[in-house]
C-alpha positions in Angstrom: 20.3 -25.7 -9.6 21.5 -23.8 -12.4 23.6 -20.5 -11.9 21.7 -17.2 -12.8 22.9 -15.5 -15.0 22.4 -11.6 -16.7 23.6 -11.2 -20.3 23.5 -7.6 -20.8 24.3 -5.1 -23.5 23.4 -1.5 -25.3 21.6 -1.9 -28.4 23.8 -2.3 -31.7 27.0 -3.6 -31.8 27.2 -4.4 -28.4 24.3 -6.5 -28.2 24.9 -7.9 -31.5 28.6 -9.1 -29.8 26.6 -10.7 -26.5 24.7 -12.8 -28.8 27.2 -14.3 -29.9 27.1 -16.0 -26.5 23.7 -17.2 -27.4 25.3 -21.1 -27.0 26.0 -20.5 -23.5 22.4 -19.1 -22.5 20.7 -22.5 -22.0 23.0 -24.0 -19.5 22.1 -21.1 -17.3 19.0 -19.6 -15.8 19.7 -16.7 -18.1 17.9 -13.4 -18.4 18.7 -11.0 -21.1 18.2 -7.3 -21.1 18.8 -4.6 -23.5 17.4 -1.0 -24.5 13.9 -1.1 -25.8 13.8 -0.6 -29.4 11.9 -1.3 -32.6 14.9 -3.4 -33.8 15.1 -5.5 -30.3 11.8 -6.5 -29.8 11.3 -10.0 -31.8 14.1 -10.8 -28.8 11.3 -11.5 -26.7 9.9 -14.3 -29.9 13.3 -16.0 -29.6 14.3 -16.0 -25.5 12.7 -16.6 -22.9 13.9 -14.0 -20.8 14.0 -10.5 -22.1 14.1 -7.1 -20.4 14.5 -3.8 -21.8 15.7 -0.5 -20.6 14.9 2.9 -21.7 16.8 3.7 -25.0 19.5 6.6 -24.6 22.1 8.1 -26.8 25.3 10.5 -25.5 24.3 12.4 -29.0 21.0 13.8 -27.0 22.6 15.9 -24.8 19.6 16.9 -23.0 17.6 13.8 -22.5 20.8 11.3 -22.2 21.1 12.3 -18.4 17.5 12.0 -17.6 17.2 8.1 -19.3 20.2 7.1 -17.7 18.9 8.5 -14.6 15.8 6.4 -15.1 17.8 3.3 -15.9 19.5 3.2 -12.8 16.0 2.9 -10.9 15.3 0.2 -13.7 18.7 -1.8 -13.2 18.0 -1.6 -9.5 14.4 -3.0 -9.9 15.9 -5.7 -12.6 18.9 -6.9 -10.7 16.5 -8.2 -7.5 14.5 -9.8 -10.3 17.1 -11.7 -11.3 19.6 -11.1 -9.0 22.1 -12.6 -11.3 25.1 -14.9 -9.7 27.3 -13.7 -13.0 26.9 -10.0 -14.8 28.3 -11.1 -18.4 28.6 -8.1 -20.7 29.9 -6.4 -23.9 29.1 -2.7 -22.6 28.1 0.0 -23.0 26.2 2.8 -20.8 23.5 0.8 -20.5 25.6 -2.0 -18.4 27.1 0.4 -16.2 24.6 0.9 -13.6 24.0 -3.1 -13.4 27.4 -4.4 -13.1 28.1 -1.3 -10.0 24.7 -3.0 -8.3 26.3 -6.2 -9.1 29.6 -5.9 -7.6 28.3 -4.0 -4.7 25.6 -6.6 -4.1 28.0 -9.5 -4.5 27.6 -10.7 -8.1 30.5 -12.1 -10.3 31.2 -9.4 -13.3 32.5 -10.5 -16.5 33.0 -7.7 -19.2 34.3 -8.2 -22.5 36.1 -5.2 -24.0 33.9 -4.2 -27.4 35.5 -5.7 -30.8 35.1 -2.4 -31.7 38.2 -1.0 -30.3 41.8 -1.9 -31.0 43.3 0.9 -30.0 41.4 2.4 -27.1 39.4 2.0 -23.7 35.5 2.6 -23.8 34.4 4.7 -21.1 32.3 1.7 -19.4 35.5 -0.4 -20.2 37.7 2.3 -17.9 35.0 2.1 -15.0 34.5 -1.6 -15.3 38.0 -2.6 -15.4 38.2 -1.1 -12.4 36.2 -4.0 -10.6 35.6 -6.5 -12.9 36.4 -10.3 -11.9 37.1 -11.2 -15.4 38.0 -8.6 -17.6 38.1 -9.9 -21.7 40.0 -8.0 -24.7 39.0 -9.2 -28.1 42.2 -8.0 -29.6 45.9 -8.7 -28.4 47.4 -5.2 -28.6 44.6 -4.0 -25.9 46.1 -5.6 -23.1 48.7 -2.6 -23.5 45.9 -0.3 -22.3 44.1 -3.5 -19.7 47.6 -5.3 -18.0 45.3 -7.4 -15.8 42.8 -8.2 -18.9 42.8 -11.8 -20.1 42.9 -12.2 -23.8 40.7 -14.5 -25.5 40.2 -13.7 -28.9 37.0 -12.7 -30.6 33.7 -13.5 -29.9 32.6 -13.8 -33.4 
């Protein structure tokens, strides 16, 4: 039986990163879940195993609090869909709630630090770190800021 596995990232960069994984999907029972919008839904043409959480953005101050809120129902409903052996993810908010259900529920996180950054953590990269099992930096100099990060390179 294959392992189960959630690939899961925030719209954008971040998801544009996890797909760069995309080789690795097929020797798992994958599922793949994102935010939900206009740019992500032809994800659902291309895998078999798409789900989406609410879209948020820190730059709506108001609303952010309330769809994260949400999410965290969502990511509790998801993750005893799937209930994933392995959490692999590139961040950001949107993996948060997931990989603390995860860890808590007795899944294997992997997070992998966003390309983004050279010179400092994410926020979701601070929290994760925290508990990850495999924590990944994409650049050398960031294992000044992760000491028990493994470095592998980039993803791209």
């Amino acid at each position: 039986m294959k392992k189960r596995v959630m690939f899961i990232a925030s719209t954008g960069g971040h998801l544009a990163e996890l797909l760069q994984l995309e080789s690795l999907f097929e020797q798992y029972a994958y599922s793949l879940v994102t935010e939900k919008t206009k740019s992500n839904m032809d994800l659902q043409k291309k895998y078999k195993s798409v789900s989406y959480l609410m879209y948020g953005t820190k730059d709506h101050p108001f609303s952010y609090p309330f769809k994260l809120f949400l999410n965290c129902f969502k990511s509790l409903y998801l993750y005893f869909k799937y209930h994933p052996d392995y959490i692999v993810t590139t961040g950001a908010h949107t993996a948060g709630p997931i990989c603390c259900l995860g860890k808590i529920f007795g899944s294997k996180i992997i997070y992998i630090e966003t390309f983004a950054n050279i010179h400092s953590k994410t926020i979701t990269g601070r929290l994760i770190y925290k508990f990850a099992d495999t924590f990944i930096v994409q650049w050398e100099s960031m294992l000044k800021l992760y000491p028990k990060a493994s470095y592998e390179g980039w993803i791209y």
